[in-house]
C-alpha positions in Angstrom: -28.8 -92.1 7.5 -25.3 -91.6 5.3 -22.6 -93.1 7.0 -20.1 -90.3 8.4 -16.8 -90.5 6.9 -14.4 -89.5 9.0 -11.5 -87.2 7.1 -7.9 -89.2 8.4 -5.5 -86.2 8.2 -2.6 -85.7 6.5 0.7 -86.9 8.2 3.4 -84.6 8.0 7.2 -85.1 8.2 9.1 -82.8 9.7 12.6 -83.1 10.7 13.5 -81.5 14.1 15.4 -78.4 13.2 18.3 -79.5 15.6 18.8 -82.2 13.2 19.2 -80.3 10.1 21.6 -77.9 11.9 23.7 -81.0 12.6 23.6 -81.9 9.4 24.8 -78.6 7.6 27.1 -78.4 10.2 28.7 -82.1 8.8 28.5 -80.5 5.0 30.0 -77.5 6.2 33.2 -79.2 7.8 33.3 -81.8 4.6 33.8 -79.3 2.0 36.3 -77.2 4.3 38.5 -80.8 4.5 37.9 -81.8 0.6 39.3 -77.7 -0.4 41.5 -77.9 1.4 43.1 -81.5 1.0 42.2 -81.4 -2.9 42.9 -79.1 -6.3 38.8 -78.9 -6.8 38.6 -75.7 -6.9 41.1 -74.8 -9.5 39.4 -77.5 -11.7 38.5 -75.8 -15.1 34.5 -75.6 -14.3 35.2 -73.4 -10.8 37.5 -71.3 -12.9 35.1 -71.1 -16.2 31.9 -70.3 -13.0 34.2 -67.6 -11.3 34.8 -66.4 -14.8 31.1 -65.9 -15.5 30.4 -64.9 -12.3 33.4 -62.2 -12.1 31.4 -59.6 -14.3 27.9 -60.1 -12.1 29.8 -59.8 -8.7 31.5 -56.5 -10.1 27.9 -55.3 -11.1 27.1 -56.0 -7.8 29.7 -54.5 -6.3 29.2 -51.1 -8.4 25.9 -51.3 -7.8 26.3 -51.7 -4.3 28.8 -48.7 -4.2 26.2 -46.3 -6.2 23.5 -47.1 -3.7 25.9 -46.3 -1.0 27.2 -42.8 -2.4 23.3 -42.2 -3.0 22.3 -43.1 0.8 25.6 -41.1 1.8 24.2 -38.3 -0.3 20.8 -38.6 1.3 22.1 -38.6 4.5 24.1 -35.5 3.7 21.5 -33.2 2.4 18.8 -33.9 5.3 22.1 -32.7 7.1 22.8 -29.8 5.4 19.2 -29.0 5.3 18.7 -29.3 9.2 21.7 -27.1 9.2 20.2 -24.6 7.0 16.7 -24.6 9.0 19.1 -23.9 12.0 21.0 -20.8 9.9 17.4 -19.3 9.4 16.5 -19.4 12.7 19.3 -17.7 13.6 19.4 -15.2 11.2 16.0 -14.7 12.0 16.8 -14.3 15.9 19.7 -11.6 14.5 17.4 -9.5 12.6 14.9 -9.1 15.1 17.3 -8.5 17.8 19.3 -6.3 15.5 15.8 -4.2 15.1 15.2 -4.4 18.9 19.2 -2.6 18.9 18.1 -0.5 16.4 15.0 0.9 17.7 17.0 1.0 21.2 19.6 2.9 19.6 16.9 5.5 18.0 15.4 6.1 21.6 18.8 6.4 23.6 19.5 9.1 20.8 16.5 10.9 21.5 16.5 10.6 25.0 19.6 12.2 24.8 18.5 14.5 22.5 16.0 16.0 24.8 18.3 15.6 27.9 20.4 18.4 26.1 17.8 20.2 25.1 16.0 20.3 28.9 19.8 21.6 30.1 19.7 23.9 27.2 16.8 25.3 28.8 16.9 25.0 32.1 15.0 28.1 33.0 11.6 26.7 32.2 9.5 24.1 33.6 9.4 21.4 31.5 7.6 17.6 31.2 8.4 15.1 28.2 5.5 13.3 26.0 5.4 10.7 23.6 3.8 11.3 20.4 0.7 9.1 19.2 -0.7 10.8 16.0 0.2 12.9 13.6 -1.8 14.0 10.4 -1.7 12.5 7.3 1.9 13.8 5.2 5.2 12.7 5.5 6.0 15.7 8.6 5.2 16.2 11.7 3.1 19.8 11.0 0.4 18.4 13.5 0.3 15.7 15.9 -1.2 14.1 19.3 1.1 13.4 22.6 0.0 11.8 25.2 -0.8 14.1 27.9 -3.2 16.5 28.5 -5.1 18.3 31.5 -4.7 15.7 34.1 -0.7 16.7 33.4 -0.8 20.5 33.7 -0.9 21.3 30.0 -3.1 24.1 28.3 -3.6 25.7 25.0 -0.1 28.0 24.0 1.8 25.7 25.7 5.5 25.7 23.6 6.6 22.3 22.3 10.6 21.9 21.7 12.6 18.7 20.5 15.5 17.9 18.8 17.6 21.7 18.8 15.0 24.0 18.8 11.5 24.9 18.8 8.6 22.6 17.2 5.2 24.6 18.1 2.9 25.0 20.5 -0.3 23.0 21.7 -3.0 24.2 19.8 -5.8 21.9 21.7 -6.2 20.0 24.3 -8.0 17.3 26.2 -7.6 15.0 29.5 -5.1 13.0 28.2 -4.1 14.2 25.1 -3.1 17.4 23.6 -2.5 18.8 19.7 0.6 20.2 18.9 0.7 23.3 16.2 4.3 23.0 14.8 5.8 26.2 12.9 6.2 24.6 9.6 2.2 24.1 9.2 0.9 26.6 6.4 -1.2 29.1 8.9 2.0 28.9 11.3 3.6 32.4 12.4 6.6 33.0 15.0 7.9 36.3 16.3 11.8 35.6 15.9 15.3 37.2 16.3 18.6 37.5 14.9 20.3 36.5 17.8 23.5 38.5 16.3 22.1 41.5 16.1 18.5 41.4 17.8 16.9 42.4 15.1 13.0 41.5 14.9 11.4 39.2 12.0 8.5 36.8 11.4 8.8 33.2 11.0 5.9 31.6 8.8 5.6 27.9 8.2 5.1 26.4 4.8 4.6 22.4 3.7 5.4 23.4 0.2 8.8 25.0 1.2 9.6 22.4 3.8 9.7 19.8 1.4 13.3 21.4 0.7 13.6 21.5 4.5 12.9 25.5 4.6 10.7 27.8 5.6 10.3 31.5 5.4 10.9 35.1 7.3 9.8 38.3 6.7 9.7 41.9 7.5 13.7 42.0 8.7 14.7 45.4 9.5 18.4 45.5 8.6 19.5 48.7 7.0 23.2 47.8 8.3 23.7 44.7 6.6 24.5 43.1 9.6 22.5 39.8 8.9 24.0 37.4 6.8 23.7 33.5 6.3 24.1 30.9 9.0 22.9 33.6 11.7 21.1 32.1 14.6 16.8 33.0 14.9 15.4 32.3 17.9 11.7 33.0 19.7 11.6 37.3 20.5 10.4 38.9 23.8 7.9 40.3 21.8 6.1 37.1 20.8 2.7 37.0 22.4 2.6 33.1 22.5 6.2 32.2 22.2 8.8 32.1 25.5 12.0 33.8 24.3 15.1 32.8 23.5 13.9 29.0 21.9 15.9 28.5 18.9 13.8 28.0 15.6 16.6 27.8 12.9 19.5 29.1 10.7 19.4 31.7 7.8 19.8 30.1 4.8 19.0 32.9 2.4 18.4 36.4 2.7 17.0 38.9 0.1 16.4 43.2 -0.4 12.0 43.4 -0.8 11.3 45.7 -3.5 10.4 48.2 -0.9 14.1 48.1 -0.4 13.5 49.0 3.4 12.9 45.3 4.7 14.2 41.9 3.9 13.1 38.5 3.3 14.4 34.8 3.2 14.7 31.2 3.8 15.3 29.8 7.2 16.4 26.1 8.1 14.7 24.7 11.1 16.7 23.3 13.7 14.2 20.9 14.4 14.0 17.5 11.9 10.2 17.4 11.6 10.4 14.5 9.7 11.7 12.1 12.4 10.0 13.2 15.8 9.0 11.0 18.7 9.4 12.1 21.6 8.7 16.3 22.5 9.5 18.5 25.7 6.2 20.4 26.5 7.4 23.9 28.2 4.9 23.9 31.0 5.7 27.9 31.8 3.0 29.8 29.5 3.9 33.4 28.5 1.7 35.5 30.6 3.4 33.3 33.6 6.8 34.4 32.3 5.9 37.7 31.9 4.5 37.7 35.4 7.5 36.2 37.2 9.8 38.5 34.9 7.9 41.6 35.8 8.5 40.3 40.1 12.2 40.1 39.3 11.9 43.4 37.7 10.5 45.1 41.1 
């Protein structure tokens, strides 16, 4: 068997650390005494190492200072970029709840709208409906609401909004109904001058409407007592139409070639480019006619 030789270890010296404190303590307090009792340190090699050392200790210095304008500049832009995430939030809360205002503001308006207009005609039954469709175009020629049967509608029904007269339902269903407005092509009202009650027809037109006019015909007026700005509304003598409803304003008015009627351009009073909300008459005109013919006797 090889003998087993045993590995002696390494002896270390190690000086307790209280020890060295002690003794940089001493070295510390010796050079204080020996500066300040003797010239050493205005001897010619400090003043030749502070000379050498002068430009290092200013790089230092500069270089110090640039580091600290860069972390000040650091800091500063993290601010100002938490500040401008903060801005956008904001501005982000306005905008919505300026649109919030804004749509507010649109419905107050028509609410107001049609509370004017239900005063204006107080003498018919009336119930308001939100529109929910409308065919393709930029107007409101046809369009959906949202009631129907279950709310007392039917077919004839007249539909006002804004100042004046938009159509009448044309369909209807259980919830739902179509509304017919007199500015669609195959559109034809019974109308008046409400100056001088004289009879004319109202027919809608897309093409003319994109000037914000439609047409009348067949006005009887050998006087000359219509002229521009007159009022139309619906006639007695409309078979679908309640009378009285305004439809618009004269804008134009011109001698046929027959020379015995006249013809022109009318301006709804109705905006059928911005409806929303509609007042559905719920008095039909046979029931008018009824209840005017029981006043009658």
């Amino acid at each position: 068997m090889s003998p087993v030789v045993e590995k002696k270890e390494r002896v270390r010296f190690r000086i307790p650390s209280q020890y060295v404190l002690f003794l940089l303590s001493l070295l510390s307090v010796a050079l204080m005494l020996v500066t300040s009792a003797t010239d050493v340190m205005n001897t010619s090699f400090f003043t030749s190492l502070e000379s050498t050392l002068a430009p290092l200790q200013k790089g230092l210095t500069n270089a110090g200072n640039f580091l600290k304008e860069r972390g000040d500049a650091l800091k500063n832009i993290r601010t100002l970029e938490q500040e401008n995430e903060e801005l956008r939030r904001q501005i982000d809360a306005l905008q919505t709840e300026n649109i919030y205002l804004q749509q507010e503001e649109y419905e107050l308006s028509s609410l107001r709208q049609l509370y004017e207009l239900d005063a204006q005609y107080q003498d018919y039954e009336k119930t308001g409906a939100r529109i929910i469709a409308k065919d393709a175009g930029n107007w409101y020629h046809s369009f959906l609401i949202d009631k129907g049967t279950d709310d007392g509608l039917a077919i004839d029904m007249n539909v006002i909004a804004g100042s004046g007269l938009v159509g009448r339902i044309s369909a209807v269903g259980e919830g739902w109904a179509r509304v017919q407005t007199i500015i669609a092509d195959n559109s034809s009202v019974s109308g008046m001058v409400l100056s001088s009650s004289d009879n004319l027809i109202v027919t809608g037109s897309l093409e003319m409407y994109q000037n914000g006019k439609i047409s009348f015909s067949k006005l009887v007026d050998p006087a000359d007592r219509v002229a521009v700005g007159d009022k139309i509304v619906t006639s007695n003598i409309s078979d679908k139409y309640l009378p009285g409803i305004l439809i618009g304003y004269i804008s134009k008015v011109d001698l046929d070639a027959n020379n015995l009627t006249k013809s022109g351009e009318l301006t709804p009073a109705t905006d059928f480019e911005h409806l929303s909300e509609v007042l559905v008459i719920t008095t039909q005109k046979s029931e008018y006619e009824q209840s005017e013919k029981g006043v009658t006797k």
